[in-house]
C-alpha positions, 0 to 999 in steps of 0.5 A: 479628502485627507483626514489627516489634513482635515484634522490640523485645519480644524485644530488651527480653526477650532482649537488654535491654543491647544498643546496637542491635537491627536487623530485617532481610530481606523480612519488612517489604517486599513479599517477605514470604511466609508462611513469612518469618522474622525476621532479626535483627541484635544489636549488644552491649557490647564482649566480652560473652558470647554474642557473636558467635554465630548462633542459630535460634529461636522467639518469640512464635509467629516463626521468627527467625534470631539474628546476634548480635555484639560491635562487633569481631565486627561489623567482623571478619564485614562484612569477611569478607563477600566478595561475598556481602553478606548481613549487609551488607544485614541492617544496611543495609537493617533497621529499627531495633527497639532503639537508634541503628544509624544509623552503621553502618547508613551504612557498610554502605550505602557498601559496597553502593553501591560493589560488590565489589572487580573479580575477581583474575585467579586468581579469574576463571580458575578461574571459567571452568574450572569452566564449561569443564569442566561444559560438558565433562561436558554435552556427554558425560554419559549422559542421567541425569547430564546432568540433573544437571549442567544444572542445576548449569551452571544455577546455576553460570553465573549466579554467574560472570556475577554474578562476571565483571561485577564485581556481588554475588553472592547464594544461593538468592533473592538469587542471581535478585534479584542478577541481576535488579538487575545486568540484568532481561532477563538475569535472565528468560533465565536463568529461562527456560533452566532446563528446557532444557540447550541454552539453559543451555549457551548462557548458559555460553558466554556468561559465558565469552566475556564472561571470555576464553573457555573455559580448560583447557589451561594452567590451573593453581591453586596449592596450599597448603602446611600 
């Protein structure tokens, strides 16, 4: 079944009065598995009901992931995005099913290619004390927990190199395609520690030579008042 196809049946089924319908994701690439789904991005009219919303469904035999806004709820989300860019990439990288998306489509490009704003000293502090204190319990943890906490370390270490060279950061499997457009050979070390807690704290304490070092003494992270 095309995808491609699928989405503008649903566009003209579901969402007949929508500006733009974009289908995002690996379906259409060569990441594409068998178990990919739809993710599909609706623009409608200005205050419609329904929107915004996020919906889960099945058509026409596809899983398919709904994202479905209003143009406010569209700018209001793509601000929030943070240095996860995932619905920047859905509008950037999709394929039109409905309508003219080109504009936006333009503006979540420039967002991308210019990258994440440069990490706030808070940001980055807290960042190194969370791998400070993981390679603490590391260190100490009884065999049992030590698994568990090398590979939480394990992922945790890849965000903050992520976070520290001022690159997107991703989950799941944007988090290893993240790291593999910010540096290849990094990426496949990465891979590679992931059974062995000796070279995941290697990697730890990498990132955080690369962030000033270690951080625990002094460390402070202000709270908020309700």
């Amino acid at each position: 079944m095309d995808p491609l196809e699928t989405t503008r049946r649903l566009a003209a089924d579901l969402f007949p009065t929508a500006l733009w319908v974009v289908l995002g994701g690996s379906v259409l690439t060569s990441a594409r598995t068998p178990a990919s789904d739809l993710d599909v991005v609706v623009l409608l009219p200005d205050a419609t009901p329904g929107a915004p919303r996020r919906e889960s469904i099945q058509y026409d035999g596809w899983p398919v992931e709904l994202f479905v806004h209003d143009r406010a709820s569209l700018a209001h989300y793509l601000a929030g995005d943070g240095r996860r860019p995932a619905l920047h990439r859905m509008v950037a990288l999709g394929t039109a099913a409905l309508g003219d998306p080109a504009d936006d489509q333009k503006a979540a490009r420039e967002h991308l290619d210019a990258g994440p704003p440069p990490l706030g000293q808070a940001e980055k502090d807290s960042l190194r004390y969370a791998l400070t204190d993981l390679l603490d319990d590391l260190e100490h943890a009884p065999p049992d927990e030590q698994a568990v906490i090398a590979t939480y370390t394990w992922i945790r270490t890849a965000e903050a190199m992520l976070h520290f060279r001022d690159h997107w950061v991703g989950t799941g499997k944007w988090l290893l395609r993240e790291l593999r457009d910010l540096d290849p050979a990094y990426a496949d070390r990465w891979l590679a520690a992931r059974t062995s807690t000796a070279a995941i704290r290697d990697l730890a304490e990498q990132a955080l030579t690369l962030a000033g070092g270690p951080l625990f003494a002094g460390y402070q992270a202000a709270g908020e008042r309700h």
